[in-house]
C-alpha positions in Angstrom: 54.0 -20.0 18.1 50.3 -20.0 17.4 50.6 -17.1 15.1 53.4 -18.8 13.1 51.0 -22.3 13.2 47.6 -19.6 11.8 49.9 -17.8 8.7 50.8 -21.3 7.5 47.4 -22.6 7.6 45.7 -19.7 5.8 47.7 -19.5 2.7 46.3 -17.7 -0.6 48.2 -18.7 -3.8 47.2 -19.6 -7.2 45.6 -23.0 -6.3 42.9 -21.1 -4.2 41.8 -19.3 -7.3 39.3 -21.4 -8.6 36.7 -21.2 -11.9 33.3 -22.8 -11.8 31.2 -23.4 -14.7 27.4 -21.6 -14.5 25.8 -24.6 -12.7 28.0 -25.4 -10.5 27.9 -21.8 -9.1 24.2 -22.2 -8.7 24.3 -25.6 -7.2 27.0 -24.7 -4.5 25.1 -21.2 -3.9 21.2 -22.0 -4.7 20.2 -18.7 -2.2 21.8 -16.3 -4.5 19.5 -17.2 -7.5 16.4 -18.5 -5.7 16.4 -17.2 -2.0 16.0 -20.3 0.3 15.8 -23.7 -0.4 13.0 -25.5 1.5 10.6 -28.4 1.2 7.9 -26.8 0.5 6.6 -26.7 4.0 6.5 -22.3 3.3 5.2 -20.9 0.4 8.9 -18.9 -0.4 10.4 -22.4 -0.1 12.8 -23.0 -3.5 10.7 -25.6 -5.7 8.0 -22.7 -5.9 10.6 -20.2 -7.0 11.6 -23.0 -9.9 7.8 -23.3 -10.9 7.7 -19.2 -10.8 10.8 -19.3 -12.7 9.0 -21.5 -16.2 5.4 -19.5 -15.4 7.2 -16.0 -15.6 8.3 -16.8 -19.0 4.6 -17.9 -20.1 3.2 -15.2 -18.6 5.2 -12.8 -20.2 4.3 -14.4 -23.9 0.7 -13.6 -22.9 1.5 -9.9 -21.6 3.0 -9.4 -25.1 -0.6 -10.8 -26.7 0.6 -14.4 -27.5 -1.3 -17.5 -26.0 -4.2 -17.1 -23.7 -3.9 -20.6 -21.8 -1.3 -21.8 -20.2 -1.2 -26.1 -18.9 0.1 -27.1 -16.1 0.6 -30.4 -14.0 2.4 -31.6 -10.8 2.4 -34.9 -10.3 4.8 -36.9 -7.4 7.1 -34.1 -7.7 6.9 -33.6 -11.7 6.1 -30.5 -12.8 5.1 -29.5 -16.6 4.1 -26.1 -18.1 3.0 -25.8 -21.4 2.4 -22.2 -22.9 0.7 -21.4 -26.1 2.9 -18.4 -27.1 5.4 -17.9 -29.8 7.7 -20.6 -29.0 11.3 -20.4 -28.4 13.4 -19.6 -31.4 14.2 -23.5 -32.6 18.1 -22.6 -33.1 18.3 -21.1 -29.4 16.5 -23.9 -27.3 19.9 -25.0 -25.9 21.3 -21.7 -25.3 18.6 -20.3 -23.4 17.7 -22.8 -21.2 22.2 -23.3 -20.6 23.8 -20.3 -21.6 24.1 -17.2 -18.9 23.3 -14.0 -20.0 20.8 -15.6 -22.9 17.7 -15.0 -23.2 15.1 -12.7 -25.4 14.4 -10.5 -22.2 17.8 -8.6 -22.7 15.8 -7.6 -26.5 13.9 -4.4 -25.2 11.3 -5.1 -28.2 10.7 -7.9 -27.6 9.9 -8.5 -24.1 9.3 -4.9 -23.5 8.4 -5.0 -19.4 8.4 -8.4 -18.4 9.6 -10.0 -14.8 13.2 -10.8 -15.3 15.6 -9.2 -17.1 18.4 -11.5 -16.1 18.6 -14.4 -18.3 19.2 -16.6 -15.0 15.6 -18.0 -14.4 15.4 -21.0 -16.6 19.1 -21.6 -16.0 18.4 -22.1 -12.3 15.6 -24.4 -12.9 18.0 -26.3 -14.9 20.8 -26.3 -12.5 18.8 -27.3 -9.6 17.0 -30.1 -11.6 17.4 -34.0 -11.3 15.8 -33.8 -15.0 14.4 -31.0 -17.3 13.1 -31.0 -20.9 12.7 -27.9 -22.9 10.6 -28.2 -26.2 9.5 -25.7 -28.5 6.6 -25.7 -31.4 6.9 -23.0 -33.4 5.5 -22.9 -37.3 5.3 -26.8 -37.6 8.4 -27.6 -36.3 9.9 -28.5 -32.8 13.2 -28.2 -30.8 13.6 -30.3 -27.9 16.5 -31.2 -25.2 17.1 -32.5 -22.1 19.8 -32.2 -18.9 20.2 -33.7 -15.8 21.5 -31.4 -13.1 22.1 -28.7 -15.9 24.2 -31.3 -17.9 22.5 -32.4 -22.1 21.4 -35.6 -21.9 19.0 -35.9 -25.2 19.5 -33.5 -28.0 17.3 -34.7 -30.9 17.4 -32.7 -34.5 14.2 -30.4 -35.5 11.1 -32.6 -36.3 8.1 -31.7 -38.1 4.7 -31.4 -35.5 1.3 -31.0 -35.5 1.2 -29.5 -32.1 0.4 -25.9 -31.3 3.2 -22.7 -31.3 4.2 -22.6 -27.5 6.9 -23.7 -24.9 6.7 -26.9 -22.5 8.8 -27.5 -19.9 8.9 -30.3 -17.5 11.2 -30.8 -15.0 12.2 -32.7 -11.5 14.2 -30.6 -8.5 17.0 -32.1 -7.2 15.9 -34.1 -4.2 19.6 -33.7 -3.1 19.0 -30.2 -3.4 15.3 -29.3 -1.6 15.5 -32.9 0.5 12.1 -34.3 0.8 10.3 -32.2 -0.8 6.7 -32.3 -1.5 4.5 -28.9 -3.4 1.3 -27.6 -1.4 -1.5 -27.4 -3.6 -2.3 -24.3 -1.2 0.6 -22.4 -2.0 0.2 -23.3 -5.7 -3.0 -22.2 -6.0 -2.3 -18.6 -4.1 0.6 -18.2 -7.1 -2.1 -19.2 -9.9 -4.7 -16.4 -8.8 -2.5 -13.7 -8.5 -1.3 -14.6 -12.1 -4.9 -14.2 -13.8 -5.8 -11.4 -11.3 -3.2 -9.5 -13.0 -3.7 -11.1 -16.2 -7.8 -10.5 -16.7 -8.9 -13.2 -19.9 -5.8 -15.2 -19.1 -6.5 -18.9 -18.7 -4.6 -21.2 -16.2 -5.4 -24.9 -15.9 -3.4 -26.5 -13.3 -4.1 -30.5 -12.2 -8.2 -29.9 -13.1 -8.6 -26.8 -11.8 -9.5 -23.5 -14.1 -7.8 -20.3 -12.7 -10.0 -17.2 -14.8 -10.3 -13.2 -13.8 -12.7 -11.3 -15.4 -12.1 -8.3 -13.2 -8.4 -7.9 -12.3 -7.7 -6.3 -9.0 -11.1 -6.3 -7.9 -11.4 -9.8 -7.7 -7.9 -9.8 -5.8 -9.6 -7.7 -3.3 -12.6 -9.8 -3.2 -10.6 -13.2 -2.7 -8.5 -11.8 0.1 -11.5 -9.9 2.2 -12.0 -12.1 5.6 -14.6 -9.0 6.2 -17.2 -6.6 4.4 -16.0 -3.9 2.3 -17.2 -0.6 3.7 -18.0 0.7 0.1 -17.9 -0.3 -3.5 -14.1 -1.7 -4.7 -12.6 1.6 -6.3 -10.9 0.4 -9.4 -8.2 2.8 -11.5 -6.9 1.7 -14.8 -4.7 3.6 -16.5 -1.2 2.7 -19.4 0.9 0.6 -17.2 -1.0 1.0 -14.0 -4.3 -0.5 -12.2 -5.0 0.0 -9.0 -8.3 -1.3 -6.1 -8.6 0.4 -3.1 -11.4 -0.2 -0.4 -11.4 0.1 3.5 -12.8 -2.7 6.1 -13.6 -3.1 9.3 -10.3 -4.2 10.9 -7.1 -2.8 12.4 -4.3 -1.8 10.0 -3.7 -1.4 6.4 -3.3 -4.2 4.1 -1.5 -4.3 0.4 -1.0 -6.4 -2.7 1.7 -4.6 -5.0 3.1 -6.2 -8.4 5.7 -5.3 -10.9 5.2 -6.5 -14.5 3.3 -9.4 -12.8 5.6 -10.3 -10.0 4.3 -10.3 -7.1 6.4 -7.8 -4.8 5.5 -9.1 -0.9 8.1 -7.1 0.4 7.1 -3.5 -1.3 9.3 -1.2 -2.7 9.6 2.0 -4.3 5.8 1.4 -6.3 4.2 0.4 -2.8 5.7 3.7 -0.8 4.2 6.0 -3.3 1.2 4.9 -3.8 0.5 4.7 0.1 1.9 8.7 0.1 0.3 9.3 -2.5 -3.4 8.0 -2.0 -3.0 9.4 1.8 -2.4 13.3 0.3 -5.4 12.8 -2.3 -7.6 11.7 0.0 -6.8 14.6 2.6 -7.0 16.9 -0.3 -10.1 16.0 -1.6 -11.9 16.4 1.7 -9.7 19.4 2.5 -9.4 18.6 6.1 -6.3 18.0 8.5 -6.9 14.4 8.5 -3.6 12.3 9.6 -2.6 9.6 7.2 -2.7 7.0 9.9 -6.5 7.7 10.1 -7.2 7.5 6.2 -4.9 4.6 5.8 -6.9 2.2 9.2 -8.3 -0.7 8.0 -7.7 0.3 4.2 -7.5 -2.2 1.9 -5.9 -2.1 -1.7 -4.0 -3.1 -4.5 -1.5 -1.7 -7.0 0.1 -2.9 -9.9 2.6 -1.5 -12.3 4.2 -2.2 -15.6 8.1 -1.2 -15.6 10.8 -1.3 -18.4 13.9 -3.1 -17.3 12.9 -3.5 -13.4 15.7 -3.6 -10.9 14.7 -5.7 -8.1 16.9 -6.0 -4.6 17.2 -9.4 -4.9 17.0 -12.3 -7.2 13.6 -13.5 -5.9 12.2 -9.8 -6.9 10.2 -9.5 -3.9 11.1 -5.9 -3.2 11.1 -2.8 -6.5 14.3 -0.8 -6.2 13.5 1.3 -9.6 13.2 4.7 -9.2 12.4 5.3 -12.6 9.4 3.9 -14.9 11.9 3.3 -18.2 14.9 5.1 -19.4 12.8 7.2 -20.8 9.9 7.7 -18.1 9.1 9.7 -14.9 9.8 8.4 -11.9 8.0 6.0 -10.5 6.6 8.3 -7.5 5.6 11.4 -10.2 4.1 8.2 -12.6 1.7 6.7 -9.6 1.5 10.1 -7.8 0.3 11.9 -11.0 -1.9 8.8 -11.7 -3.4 8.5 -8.1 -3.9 12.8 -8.1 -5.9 12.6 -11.4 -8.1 9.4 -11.3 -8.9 8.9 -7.4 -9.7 12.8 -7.4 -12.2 12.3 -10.2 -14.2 8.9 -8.8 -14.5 10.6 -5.2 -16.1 14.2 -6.8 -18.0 11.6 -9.4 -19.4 8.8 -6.7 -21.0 11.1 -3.4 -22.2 8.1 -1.9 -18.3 6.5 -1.9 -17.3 9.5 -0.8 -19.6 10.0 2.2 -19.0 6.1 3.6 -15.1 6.7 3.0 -15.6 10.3 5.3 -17.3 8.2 8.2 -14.8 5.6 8.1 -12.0 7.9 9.0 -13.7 10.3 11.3 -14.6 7.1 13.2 -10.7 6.1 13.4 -9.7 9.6 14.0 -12.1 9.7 16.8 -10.9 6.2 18.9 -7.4 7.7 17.8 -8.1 10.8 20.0 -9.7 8.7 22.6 -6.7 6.5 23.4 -4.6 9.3 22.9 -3.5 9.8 26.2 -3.3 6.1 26.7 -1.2 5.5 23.8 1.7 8.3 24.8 1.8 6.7 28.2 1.6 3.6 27.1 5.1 4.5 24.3 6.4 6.1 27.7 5.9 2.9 29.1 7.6 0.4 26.3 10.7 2.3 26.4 11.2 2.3 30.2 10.5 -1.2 30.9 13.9 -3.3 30.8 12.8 -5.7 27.9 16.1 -7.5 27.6 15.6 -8.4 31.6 12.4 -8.8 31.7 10.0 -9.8 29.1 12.3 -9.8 25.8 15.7 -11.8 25.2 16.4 -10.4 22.0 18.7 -11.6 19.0 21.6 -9.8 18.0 20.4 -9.3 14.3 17.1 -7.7 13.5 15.6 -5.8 11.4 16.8 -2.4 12.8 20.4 -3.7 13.7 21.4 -5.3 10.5 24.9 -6.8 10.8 25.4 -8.2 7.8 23.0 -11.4 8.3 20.0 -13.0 6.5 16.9 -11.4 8.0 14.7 -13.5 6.6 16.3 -16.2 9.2 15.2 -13.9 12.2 12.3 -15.2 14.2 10.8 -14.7 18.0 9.0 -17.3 20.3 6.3 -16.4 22.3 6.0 -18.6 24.9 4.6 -18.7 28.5 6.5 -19.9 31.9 9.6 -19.7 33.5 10.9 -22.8 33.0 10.0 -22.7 29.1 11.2 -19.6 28.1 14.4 -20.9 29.9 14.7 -23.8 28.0 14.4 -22.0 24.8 16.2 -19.0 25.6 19.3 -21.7 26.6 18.9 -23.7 23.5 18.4 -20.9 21.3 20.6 -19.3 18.2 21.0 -16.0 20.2 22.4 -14.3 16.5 18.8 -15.0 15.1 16.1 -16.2 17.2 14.4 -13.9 20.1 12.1 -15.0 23.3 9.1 -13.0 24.6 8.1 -14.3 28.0 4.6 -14.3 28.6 3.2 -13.8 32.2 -0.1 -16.2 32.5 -2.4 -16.2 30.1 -3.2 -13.2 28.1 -6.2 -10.9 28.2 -9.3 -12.5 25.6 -9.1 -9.3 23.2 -12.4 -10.2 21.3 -14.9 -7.2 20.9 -12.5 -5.0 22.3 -10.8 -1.8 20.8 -7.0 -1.1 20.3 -7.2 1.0 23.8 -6.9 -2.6 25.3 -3.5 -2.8 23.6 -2.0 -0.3 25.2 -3.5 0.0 29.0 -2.6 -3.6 28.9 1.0 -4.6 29.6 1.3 -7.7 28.1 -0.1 -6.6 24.9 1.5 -3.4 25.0 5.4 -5.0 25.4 4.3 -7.5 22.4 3.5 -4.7 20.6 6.9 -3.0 21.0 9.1 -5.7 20.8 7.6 -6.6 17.8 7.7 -3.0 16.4 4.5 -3.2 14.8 2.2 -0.2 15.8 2.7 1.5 12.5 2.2 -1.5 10.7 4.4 -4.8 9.0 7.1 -1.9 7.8 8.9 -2.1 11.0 8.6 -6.0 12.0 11.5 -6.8 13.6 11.4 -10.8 12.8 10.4 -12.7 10.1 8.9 -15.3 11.7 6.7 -14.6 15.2 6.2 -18.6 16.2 4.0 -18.9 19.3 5.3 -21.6 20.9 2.7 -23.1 23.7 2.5 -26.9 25.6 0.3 -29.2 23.6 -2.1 -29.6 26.2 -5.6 -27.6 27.1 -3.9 -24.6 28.6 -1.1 -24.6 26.2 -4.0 -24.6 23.0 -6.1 -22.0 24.9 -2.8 -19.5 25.3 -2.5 -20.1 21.6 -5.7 -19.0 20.8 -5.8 -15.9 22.9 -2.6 -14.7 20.9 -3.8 -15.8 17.8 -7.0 -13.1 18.8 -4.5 -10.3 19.7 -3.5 -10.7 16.1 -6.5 -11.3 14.6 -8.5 -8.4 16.3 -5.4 -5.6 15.7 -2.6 -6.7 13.2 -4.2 -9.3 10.8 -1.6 -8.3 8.4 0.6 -10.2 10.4 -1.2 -13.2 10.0 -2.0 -12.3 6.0 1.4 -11.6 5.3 2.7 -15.3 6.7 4.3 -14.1 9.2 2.7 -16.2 12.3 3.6 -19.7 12.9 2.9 -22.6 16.0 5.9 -24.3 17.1 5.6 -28.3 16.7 7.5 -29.8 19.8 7.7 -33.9 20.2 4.6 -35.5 22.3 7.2 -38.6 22.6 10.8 -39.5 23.0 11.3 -43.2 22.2 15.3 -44.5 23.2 17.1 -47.5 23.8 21.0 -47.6 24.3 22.2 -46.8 20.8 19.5 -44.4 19.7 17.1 -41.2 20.5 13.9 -40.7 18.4 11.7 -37.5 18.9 8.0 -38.5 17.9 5.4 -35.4 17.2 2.5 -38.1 16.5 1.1 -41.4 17.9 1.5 -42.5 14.4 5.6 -41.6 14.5 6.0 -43.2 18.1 4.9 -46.6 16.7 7.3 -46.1 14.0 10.3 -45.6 16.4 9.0 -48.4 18.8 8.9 -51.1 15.8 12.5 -49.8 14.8 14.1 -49.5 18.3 12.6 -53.3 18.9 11.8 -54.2 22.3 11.4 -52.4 25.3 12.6 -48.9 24.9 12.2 -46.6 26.9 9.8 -43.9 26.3 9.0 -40.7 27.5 5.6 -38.3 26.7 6.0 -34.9 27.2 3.0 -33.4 28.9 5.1 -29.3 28.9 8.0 -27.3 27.0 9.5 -27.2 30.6 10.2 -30.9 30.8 12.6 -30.6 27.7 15.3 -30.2 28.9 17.6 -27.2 27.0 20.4 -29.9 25.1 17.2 -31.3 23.7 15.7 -28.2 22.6 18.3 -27.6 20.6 17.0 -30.3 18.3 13.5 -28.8 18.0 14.8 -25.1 17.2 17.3 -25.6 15.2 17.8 -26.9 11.5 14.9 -29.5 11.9 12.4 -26.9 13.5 8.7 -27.8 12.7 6.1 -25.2 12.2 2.7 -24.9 11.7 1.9 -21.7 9.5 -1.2 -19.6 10.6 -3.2 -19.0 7.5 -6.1 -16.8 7.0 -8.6 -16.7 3.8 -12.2 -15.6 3.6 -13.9 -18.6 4.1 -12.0 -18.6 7.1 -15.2 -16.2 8.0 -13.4 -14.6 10.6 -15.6 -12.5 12.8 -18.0 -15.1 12.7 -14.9 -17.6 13.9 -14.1 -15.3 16.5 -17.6 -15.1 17.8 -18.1 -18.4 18.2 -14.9 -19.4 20.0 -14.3 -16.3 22.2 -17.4 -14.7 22.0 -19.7 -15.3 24.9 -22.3 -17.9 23.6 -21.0 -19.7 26.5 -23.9 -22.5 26.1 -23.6 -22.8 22.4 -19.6 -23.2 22.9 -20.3 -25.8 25.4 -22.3 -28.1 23.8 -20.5 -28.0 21.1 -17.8 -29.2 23.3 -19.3 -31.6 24.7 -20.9 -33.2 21.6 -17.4 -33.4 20.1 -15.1 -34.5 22.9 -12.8 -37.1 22.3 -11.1 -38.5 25.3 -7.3 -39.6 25.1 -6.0 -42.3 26.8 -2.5 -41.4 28.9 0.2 -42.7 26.7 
């Protein structure tokens, strides 16, 4: 009977086959063109994509030697770009910025290695947009029209203009579309260097601000540095290729890799070579039996690539899947390897005194290598043993080694501390996506100490494997590692002793964007009708003037007192999180000094002379 009542409910006949029009396919599947959607709260958030989307096409006018400024404003959610490049072609305004598969970028000639090869970009800012305009200026003339959610509004006839050759866009994302959202001048910014890193003597003026690189990669290196560089910035220009490459004193290895100006956070085929192949010059040069993983410690370095016709994995280009430099090219491992082989092999035998700090910078790794070695295999010996589904990791079913079928980038782990939390969360979690690492007390204060520490202690050394991070970010098994803490002192302080583990051995983590604080609610204001979770005293005011009187409200002094129906709420589509940033004013050894160093008297006074006592609520 119930298989009778199932065949008639799933029928497939003609009615099910159904045509969309180009913008409605990207409105009812946004991810497919732009990755997620967002608020803006993360810098991959969709209404950054959009803005990536217009500057990609101005960027590419100035790779091709047209405009050397570009304009650009976002104000209460308005964004305008204007580029000083050639200017659309006046008769194909509409049908590039509404007809698929239309655009200049499929014209080899023209737009010779730029980012997208697609023709979808602007078509997805249009589709996703409340309003867009498109004008061009080109030879005393301009072409403008405007849509609303993809659809011509305004389209005016040619007029004469005094106004520069270039492009302007302006448009509004659909606030239907990215609800509430709101663009971080942070993340903004971040996008803005990278572009005139990679584009030395390009000019970007964005709400005030000038954006100018004099010195490409270098400066990259320079901006991103939260410690000394061991020696002098080794920078490699060559046709199509420019590389920096330094080593620091910190744990790990740390890359920026671009395609055609895109920047590629996720790697790729450019990113593996040139890590091979800078390793095997290195150990050449030198000509001793140095391991990879002790030239590559604490190295710092950039690499960016030109490419004809670039095939990305996905639509938001983050990873290169080319194997070859243009139809007619090498490959893209002979073209960086054969690049790498030449150039870094000529600066080392040219600069002795690069080439002497670089030696002691590896023997010293090599040596603390061998010094924990016995640790370490013990240690590894240890990891696998230990039950971590029973004992300190609940895992998710989809990871980054067991991929299903799912969306990785959704895969995330909370570190937490206490029975009764990690029970809450472990009850209320999504068990496809999100992971819990139980914490036993407060962690060890890492400061000062060296990566030996990581794997004689248990705590750290279970982290480390669950996380899969030993050999560095290649092998993270969640996207997101949220450490999720009470908001009081202890709760702050367990916070901070992670955030040292991280900061001390894998600060990739934290550069990458990979390490968020959970926000859970200080308050739960009710009456009879309605629940309000409050994260602020400023939001439990709120609920309490729009409950009315007497409600009844709650603070919550732990993450055991939520109860695991509630949790639900706080981990699940409206999860809040705090990203953990690092910069270089961020001054991070210094930070780290002064916080969990042991200036015990300097720390204390400081204390003291800015403590601010809270009423109980």
């Amino acid at each position: 009977m119930n298989q009778e009542v199932n065949n008639q409910e799933v029928k497939y006949t003609e009615d099910n086959i159904v045509k969309l029009d180009w913008w409605e396919h990207i409105r009812l599947r946004p991810g497919m063109y732009i990755g997620k959607l967002g608020d803006g709260t993360y810098a991959d958030d969709g209404i950054y994509v959009l803005l990536k989307e217009v500057l990609d096409n101005s960027i590419d006018e100035y790779m091709m030697g047209y405009g050397k400024t570009i304009d650009i404003t976002i104000d209460a959610g308005v964004v305008t770009v204007r580029d000083y490049g050639r200017g659309i072609p006046l008769g194909k305004v509409v049908d590039v910025s509404s007809q698929m598969n239309t655009g200049g970028k499929y014209d080899s000639k023209a737009f010779k290695k730029s980012v997208g090869m697609n023709g979808v970009g602007i078509k997805a800012v249009n589709a996703l947009s409340s309003y867009m305009l498109v004008q061009s200026f080109r030879d005393g003339e301009t072409k403008s029209v405007e849509y609303s959610r993809a659809k011509i509004t305004e389209n005016p006839p040619l007029q004469k203009t005094g106004e520069a050759n270039g492009t302007l866009i302006n448009f509004i994302p659909d606030d239907t579309i990215f609800t509430g959202y709101q663009f971080k001048d942070e993340y903004i910014e971040t996008l803005l260097k990278n572009y005139v890193f990679l584009n030395a003597g390009l000019t970007i003026h964005y709400n005030g601000k000038k954006f100018f690189s004099k010195n490409g990669l270098i400066d990259l290196l320079n901006e991103n540095m939260t410690s000394d560089a061991l020696y002098p910035i080794i920078h490699l220009e060559g046709a199509d290729i420019e590389v920096a490459i330094t080593h620091v004193n910190q744990y790990g290895e740390e890359y920026y890799s671009f395609v055609n100006g895109q920047y590629t956070t996720q790697g790729g085929t450019h990113l593996s070579a040139f890590r091979e192949s800078v390793s095997r010059v290195i150990k050449e040069y030198y000509n001793k039996n140095f391991e990879y993983s002790d030239i590559r410690m604490g190295i710092m370095a950039a690499i960016a690539i030109k490419v004809e016709e670039p095939v990305f994995e996905s639509q938001t280009k983050t990873k290169l899947g080319s194997k070859d430099i243009g139809p007619d090219g090498p490959t893209v491992v002979k073209f960086i390897g054969d690049f790498v082989k030449k150039e870094l092999d000529n600066y080392l035998h040219i600069n002795a005194e690069t080439s002497e700090l670089l030696l002691k910078k590896i023997t010293e790794s090599e040596k603390e290598r061998k010094a924990i070695a016995g640790v370490t295999k013990l240690a590894k010996e240890r990891a696998k043993k230990a039950n971590l589904h029973n004992r300190k990791l609940r895992d998710c079913r989809l990871h980054y080694t067991d991929n299903k079928g799912g969306n990785l980038d959704e895969t995330c782990i909370f570190i937490t501390e206490g029975d009764s939390a990690s029970g809450s969360i472990t009850q209320s979690r999504d068990p496809n996506y999100q992971a819990v690492f139980s914490l036993r007390g407060k962690p060890l204060n890492s400061f000062g100490l060296t990566k030996k520490i990581v794997y004689e202690n248990e705590e750290f050394n279970l982290l480390q494997a669950a996380l899969d991070i030993e050999d560095g970010l290649e092998g993270l098994r969640y996207n997101k590692v949220i450490i999720a803490t009470d908001a009081d002192v202890d709760g702050m302080h367990i916070r901070l002793l992670i955030i040292t583990f991280f900061l001390q051995f894998f600060p990739d983590l934290i550069k990458n964007n990979h390490v968020f604080i959970l926000q859970t609610p200080l308050f739960r204001v009710r009456n009879k009708k309605e629940t309000i979770y409050c994260y602020s005293e400023e939001e439990r005011l709120k609920a309490i003037e729009k409950l009315g009187a007497n409600p009844e409200i709650t603070r919550f002094k732990g993450l055991g007192e939520i109860s695991p129906s509630e949790f639900k709420h706080f981990i699940g589509k409206d999860l809040r999180l705090d990203p953990v940033t690092l910069k270089k004013s961020d001054a991070v050894k210094e930070m780290l000094e002064f916080y969990m160093g042991k200036n015990t008297m300097e720390r204390q006074n400081f204390i003291i002379d800015h403590l601010i006592i809270e009423e109980d609520l």
